[in-house]
N, CA, C and O of each residue as an XYZ file, in Angstrom:
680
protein
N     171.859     67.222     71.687
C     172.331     67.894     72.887
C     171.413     69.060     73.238
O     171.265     69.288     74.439
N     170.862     69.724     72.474
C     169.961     70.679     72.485
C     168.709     70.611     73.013
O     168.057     71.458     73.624
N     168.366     69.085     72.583
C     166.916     68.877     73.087
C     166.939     68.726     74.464
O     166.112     69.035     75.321
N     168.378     68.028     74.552
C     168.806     67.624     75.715
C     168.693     68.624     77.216
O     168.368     68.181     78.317
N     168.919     69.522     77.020
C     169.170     70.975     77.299
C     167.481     71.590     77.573
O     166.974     71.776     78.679
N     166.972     71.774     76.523
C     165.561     72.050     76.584
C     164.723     71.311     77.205
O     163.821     71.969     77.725
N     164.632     69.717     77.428
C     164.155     69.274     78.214
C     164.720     69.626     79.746
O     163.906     69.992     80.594
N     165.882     69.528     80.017
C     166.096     69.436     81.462
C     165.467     71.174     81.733
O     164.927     71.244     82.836
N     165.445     72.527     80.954
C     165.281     73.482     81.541
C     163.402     73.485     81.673
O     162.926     74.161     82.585
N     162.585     72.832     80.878
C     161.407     72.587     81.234
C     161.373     71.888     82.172
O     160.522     72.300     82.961
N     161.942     70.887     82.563
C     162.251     69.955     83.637
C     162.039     71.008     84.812
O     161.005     70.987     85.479
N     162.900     71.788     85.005
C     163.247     72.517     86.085
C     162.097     73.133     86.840
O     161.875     73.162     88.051
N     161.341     73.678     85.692
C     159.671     74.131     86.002
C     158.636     73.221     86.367
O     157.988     73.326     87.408
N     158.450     72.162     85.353
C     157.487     71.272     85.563
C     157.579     70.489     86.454
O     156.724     69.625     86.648
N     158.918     70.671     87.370
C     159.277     69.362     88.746
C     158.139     69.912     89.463
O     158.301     69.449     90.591
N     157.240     70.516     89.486
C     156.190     71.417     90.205
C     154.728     71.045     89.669
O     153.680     70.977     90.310
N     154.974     70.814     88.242
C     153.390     70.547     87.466
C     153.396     69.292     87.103
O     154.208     68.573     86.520
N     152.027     69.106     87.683
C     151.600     67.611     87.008
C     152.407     67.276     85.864
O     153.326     67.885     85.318
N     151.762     65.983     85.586
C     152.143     65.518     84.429
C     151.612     65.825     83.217
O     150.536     66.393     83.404
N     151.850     65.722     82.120
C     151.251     66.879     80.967
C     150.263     66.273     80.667
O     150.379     65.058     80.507
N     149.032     66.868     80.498
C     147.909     66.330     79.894
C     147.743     66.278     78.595
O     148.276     67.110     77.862
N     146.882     65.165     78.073
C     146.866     64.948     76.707
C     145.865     66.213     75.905
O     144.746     66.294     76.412
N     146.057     66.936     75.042
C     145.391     67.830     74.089
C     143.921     67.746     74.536
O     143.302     68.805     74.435
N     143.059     66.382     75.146
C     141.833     66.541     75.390
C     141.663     66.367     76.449
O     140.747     65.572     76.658
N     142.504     67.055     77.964
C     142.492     66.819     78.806
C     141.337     67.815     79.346
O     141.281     68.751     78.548
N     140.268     68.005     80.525
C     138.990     68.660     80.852
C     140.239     69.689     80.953
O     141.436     69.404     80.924
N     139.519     71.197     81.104
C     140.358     72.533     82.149
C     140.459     72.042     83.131
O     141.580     71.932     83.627
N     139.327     71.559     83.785
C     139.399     71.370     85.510
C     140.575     70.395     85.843
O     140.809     70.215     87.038
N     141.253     69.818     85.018
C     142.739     68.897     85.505
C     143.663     69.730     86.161
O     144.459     70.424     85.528
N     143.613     69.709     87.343
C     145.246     69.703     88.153
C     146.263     70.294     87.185
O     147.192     69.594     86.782
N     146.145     71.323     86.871
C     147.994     71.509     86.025
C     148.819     72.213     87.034
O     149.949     71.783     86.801
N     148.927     73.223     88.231
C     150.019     73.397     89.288
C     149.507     72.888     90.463
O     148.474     72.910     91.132
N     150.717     72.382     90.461
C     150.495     72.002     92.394
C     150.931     72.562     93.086
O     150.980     73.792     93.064
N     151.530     71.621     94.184
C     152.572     72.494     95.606
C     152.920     73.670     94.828
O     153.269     73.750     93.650
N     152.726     74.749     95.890
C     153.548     76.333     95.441
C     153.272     77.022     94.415
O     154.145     77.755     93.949
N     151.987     76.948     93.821
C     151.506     77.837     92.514
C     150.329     78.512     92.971
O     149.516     77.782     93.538
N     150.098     79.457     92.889
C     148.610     80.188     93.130
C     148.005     80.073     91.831
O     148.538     80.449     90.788
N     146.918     79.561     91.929
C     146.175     80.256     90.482
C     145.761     82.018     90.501
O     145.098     82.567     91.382
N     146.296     82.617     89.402
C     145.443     84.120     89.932
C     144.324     84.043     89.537
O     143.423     84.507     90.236
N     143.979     83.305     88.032
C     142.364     83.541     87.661
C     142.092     83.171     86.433
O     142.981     82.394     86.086
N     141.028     83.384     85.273
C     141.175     82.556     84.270
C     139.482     83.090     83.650
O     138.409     83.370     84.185
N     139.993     83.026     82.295
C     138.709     83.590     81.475
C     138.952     83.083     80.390
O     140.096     82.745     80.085
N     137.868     82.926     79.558
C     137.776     82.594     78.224
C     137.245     83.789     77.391
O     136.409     84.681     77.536
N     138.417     83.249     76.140
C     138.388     84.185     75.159
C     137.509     83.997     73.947
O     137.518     82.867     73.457
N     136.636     85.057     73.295
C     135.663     84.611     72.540
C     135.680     85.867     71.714
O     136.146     86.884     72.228
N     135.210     85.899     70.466
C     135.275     86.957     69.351
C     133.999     86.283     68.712
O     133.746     85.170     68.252
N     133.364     87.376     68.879
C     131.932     86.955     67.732
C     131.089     85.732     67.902
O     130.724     84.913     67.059
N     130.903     85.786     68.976
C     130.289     84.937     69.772
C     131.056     83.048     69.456
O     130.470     82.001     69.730
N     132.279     83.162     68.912
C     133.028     81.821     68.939
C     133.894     82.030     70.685
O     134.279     83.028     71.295
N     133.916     80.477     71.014
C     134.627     80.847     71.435
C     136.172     80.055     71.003
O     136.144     79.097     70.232
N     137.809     80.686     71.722
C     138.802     80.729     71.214
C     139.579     79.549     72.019
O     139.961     78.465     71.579
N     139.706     80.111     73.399
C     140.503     79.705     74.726
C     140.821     80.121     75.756
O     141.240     81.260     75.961
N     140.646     79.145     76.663
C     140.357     79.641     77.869
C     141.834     79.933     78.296
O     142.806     79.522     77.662
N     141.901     80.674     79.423
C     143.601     81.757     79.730
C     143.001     81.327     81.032
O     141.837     81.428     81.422
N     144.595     80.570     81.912
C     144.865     80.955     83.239
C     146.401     81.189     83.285
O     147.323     80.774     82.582
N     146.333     82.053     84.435
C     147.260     82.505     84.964
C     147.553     82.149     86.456
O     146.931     82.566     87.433
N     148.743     81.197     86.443
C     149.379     80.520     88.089
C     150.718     81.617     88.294
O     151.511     81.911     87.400
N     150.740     82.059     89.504
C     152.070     82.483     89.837
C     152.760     81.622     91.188
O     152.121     80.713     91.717
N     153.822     81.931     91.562
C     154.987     81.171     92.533
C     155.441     82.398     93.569
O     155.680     83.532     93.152
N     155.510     82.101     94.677
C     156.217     83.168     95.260
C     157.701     83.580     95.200
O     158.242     84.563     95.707
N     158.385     82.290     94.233
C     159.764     82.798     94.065
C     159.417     83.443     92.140
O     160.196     83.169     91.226
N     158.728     83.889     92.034
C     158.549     84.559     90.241
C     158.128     83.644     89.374
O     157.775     83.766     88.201
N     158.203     82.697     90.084
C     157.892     81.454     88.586
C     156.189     81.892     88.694
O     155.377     82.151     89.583
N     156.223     81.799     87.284
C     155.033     82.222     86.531
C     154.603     81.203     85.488
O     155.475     80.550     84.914
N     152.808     80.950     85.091
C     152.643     80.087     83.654
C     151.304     80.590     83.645
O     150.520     80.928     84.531
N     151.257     80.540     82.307
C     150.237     80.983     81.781
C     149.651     79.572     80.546
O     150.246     79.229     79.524
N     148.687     79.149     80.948
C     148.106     78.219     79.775
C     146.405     78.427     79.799
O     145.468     78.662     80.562
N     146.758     78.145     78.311
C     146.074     78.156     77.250
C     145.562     77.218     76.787
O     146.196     76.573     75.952
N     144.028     76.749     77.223
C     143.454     75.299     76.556
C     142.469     75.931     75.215
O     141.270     76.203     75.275
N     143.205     76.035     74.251
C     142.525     76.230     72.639
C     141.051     74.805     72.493
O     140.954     73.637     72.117
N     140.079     75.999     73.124
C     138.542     75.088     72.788
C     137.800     75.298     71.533
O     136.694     74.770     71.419
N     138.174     75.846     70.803
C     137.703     76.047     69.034
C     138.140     74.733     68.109
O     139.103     73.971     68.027
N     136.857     74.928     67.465
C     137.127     73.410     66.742
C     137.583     73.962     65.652
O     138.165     73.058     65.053
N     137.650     74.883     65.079
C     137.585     74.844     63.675
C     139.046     75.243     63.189
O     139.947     74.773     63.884
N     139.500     76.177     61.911
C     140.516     76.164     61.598
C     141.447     77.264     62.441
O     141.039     78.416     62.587
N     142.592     76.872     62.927
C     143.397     78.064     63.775
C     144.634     78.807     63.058
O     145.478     78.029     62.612
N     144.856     80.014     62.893
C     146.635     80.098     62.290
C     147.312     79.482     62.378
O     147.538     78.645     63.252
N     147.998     79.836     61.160
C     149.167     78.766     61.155
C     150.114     79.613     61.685
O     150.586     80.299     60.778
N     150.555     79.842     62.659
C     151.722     81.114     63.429
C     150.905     82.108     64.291
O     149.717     81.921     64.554
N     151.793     83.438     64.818
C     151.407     84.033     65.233
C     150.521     84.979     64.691
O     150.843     85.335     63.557
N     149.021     85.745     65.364
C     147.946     86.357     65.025
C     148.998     87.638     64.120
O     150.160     88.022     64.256
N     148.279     87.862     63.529
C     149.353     89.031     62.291
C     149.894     90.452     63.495
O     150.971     90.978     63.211
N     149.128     91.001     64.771
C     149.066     91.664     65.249
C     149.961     92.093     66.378
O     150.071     93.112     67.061
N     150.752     90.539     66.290
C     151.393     90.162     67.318
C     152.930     90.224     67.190
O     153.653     90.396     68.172
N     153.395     90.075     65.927
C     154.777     90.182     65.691
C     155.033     91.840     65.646
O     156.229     92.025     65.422
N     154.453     92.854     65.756
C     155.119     94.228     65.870
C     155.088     94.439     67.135
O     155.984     95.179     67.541
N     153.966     93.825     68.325
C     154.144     94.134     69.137
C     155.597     93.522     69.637
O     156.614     94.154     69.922
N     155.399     92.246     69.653
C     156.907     91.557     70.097
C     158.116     92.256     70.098
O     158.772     92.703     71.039
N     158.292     92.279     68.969
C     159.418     93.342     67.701
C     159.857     93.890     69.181
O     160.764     93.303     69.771
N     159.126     95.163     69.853
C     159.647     95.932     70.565
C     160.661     95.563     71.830
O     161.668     96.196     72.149
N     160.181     94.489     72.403
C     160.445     93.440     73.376
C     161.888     92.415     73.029
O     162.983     92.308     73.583
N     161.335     91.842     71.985
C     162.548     90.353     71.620
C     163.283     90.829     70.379
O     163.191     91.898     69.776
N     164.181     89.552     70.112
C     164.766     90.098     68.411
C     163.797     89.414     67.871
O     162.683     89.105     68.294
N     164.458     89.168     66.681
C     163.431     88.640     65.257
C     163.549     87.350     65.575
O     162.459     86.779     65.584
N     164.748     86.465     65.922
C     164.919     85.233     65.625
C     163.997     84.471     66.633
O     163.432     83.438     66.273
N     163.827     85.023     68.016
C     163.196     84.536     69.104
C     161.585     84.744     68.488
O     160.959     83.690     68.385
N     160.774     86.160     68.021
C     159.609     85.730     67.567
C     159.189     84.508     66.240
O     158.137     83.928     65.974
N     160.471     84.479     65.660
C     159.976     83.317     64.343
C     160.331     82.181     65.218
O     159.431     81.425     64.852
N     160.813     81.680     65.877
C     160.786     80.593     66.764
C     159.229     80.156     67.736
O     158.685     79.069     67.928
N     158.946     81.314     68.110
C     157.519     81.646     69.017
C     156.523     81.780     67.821
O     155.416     81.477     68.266
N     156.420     82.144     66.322
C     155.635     81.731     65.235
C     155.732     80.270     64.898
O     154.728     79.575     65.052
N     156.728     79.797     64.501
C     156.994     78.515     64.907
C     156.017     77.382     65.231
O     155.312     76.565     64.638
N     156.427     77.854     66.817
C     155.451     77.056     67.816
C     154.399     77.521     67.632
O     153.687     76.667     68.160
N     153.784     78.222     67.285
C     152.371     78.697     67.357
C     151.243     77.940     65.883
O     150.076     77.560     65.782
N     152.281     78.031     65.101
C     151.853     76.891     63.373
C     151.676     75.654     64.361
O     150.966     74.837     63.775
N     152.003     75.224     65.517
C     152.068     73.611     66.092
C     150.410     73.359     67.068
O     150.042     72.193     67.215
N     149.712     74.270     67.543
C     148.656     74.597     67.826
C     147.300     74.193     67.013
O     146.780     74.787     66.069
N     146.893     73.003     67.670
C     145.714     72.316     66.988
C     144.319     72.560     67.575
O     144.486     72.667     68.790
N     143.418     72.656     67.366
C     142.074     72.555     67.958
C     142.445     71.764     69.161
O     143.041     70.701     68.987
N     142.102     72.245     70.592
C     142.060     71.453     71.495
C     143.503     70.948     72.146
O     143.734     69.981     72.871
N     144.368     71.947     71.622
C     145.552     71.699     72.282
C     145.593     72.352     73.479
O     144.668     73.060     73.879
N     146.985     72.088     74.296
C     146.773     72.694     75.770
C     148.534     73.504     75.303
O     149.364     72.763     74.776
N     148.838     74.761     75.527
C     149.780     75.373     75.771
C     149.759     75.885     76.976
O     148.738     76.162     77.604
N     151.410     76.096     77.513
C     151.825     76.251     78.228
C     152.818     77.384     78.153
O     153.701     76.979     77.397
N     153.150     78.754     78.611
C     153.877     79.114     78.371
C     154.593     79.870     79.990
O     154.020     80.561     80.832
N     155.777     79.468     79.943
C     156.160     79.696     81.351
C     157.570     80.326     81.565
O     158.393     80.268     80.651
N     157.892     80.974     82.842
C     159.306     81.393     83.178
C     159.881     81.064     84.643
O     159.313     81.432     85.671
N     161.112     80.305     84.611
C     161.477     79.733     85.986
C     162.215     80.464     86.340
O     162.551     80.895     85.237
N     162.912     81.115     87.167
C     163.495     82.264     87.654
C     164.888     81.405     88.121
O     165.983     81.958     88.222
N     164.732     80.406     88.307
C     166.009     79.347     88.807
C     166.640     78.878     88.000
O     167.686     78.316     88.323
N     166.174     78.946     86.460
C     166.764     78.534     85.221
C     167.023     80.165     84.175
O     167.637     80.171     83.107
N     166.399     81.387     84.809
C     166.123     82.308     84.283
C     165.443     82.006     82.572
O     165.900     82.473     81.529
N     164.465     81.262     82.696
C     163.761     80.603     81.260
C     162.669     80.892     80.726
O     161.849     80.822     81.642
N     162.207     81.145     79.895
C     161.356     81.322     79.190
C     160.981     80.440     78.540
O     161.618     80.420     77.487
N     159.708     79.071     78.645
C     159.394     77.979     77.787
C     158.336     78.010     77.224
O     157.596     78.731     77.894
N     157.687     77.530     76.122
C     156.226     77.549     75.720
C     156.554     75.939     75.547
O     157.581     75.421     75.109
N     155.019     75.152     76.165
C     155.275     73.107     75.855
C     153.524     73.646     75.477
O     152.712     74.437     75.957
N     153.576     72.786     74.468
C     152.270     72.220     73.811
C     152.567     71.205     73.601
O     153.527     70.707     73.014
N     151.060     70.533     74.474
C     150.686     69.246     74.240
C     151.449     69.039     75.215
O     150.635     69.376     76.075
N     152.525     68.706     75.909
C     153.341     68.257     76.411
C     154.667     68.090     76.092
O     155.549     67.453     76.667
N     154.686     69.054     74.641
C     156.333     68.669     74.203
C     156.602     70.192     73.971
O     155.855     71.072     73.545
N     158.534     70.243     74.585
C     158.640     71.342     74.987
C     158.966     72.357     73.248
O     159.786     72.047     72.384
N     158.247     73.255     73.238
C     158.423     74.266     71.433
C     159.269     74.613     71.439
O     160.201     74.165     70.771
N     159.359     76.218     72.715
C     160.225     76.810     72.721
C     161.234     77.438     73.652
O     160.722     77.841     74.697
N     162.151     77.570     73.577
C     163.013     77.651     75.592
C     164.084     78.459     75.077
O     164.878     78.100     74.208
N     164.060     79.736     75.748
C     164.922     80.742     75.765
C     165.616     81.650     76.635
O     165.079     82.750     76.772
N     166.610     81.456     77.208
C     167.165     81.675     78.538
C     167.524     83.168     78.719
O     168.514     83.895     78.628
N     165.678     83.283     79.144
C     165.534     85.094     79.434
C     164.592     85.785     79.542
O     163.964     86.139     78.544
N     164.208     86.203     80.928
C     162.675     86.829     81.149
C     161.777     87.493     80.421
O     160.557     87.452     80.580
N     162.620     88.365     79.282
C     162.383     89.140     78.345
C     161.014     88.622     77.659
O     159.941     89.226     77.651
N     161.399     86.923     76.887
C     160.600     86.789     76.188
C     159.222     86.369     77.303
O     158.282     87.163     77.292
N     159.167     85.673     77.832
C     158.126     85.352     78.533
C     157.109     86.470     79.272
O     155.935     86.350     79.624
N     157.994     87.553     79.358
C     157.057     88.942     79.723
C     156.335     89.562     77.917
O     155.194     89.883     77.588
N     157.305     89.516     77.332
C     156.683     89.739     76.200
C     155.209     89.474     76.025
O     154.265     90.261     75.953
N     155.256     88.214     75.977
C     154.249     87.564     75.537
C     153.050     87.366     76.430
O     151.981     87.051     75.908
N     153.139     87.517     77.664
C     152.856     87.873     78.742
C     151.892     89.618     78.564
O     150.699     89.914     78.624
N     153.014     90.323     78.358
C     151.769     91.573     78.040
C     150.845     91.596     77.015
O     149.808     92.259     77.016
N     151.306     90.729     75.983
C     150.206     90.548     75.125
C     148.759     90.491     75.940
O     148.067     91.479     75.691
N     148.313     89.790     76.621
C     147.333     89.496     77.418
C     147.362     90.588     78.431
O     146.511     91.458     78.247
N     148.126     90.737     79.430
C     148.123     91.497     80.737
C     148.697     92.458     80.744
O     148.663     92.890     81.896
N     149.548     93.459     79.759
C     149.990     94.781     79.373
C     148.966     95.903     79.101
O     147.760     95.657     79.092
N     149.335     96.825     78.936
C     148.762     98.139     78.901
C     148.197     98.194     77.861
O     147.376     99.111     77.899
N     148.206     97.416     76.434
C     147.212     97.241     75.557
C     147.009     95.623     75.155
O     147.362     95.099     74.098
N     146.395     95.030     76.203
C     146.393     93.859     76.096
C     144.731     93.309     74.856
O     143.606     93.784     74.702
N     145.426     92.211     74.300
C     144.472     91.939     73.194
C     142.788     91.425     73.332
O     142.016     91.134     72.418
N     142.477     91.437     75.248
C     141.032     91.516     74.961
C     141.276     91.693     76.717
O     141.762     90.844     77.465
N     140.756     93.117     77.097
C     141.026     94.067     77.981
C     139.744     93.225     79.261
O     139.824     93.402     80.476
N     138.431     92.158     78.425
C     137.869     91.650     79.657
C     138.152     90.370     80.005
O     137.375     89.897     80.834
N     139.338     89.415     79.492
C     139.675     88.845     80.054
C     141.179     89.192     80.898
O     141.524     88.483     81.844
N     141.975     90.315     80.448
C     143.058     90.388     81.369
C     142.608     90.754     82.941
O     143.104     90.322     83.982
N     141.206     91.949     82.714
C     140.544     92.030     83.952
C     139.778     91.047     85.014
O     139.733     91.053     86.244
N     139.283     90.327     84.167
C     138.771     88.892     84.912
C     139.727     88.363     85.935
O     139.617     88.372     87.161
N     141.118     87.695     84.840
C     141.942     87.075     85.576
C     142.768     87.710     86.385
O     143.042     86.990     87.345
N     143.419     89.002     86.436
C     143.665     89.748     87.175
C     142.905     90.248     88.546
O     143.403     90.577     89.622
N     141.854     90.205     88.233
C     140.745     90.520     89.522
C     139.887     89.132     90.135
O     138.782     88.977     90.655
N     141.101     88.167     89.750
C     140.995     86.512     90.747
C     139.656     85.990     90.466
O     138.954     85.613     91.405
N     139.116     85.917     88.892
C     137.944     85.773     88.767
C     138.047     83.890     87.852
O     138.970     83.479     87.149
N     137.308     83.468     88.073
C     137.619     81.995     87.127
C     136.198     81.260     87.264
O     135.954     80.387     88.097
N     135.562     81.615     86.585
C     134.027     81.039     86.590
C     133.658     80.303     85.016
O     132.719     80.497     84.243
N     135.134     79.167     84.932
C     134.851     78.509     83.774
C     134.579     77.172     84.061
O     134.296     76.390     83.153
């Protein structure tokens, strides 16, 4: 019944997005259609690797998504970056970030995440790969995770500026 539930509230969002692409789908695939703006999109790189590329689509009724095509081949965490659960902390409870660690151990080389909020379902979802992780009925978390990237100490300050300043030259 649960899954049941979690699918129809991803449902609710994705009646808007293509169909899910497979883990080795190009970036350049179509992921919003009708009624999504892209704002912009940069890739993330540390030490001359690079990590994954970040776009950011918004909706004029709030619906928001943010995905994440993980282009690193090599080995990724198993959960969330260690840096990331105190920030959360402040934002969500505990049970919602070990759920969002969770999903994040499910993250393979070359996967595509998705993490989104429908304002018509008031939802918060993360789908990798195409299958839905995590769905939590509440803006909270999806801004959370959200400032990680685009907050006031966001975790790599030249890609929140890129995509914020409508830049996407990937």
């Amino acid at each position: 019944m649960r899954l049941v539930i979690l699918v129809a509230s991803a449902a609710a969002l994705t009646g808007t997005l293509a169909a899910a692409p497979s883990s080795t789908a190009p970036a350049e695939d179509p992921l919003v259609t009708e009624g999504f703006d892209r704002v912009g999109c940069a890739r993330r790189s540390i030490l001359f690797m690079d990590l994954y590329d970040l776009s950011l689509f918004q909706r004029e009724d709030g619906a928001s998504v943010i995905v994440m095509d993980v282009v690193h081949d090599g080995d990724l965490p198993k959960g969330l970056p260690s840096d990331w659960r105190p920030k959360l902390a402040t934002r969500i409870d505990r049970q919602t970030i070990d759920r969002i660690d969770a999903a994040f151990g499910m993250i393979e080389p070359h996967s595509r995440v998705e993490i989104a909020y429908a304002p018509e379902a008031n939802s918060s979802t993360m789908i990798i790969d195409g299958r839905p992780a995590v769905e939590v009925r509440q803006r909270a978390t999806y801004d959370a995770i959200s400032d990680m990237w685009f907050g006031d100490d966001p975790i790599d300050e030249g890609v929140k500026d890129d995509i914020l300043a409508g830049k996407c030259d990937l």
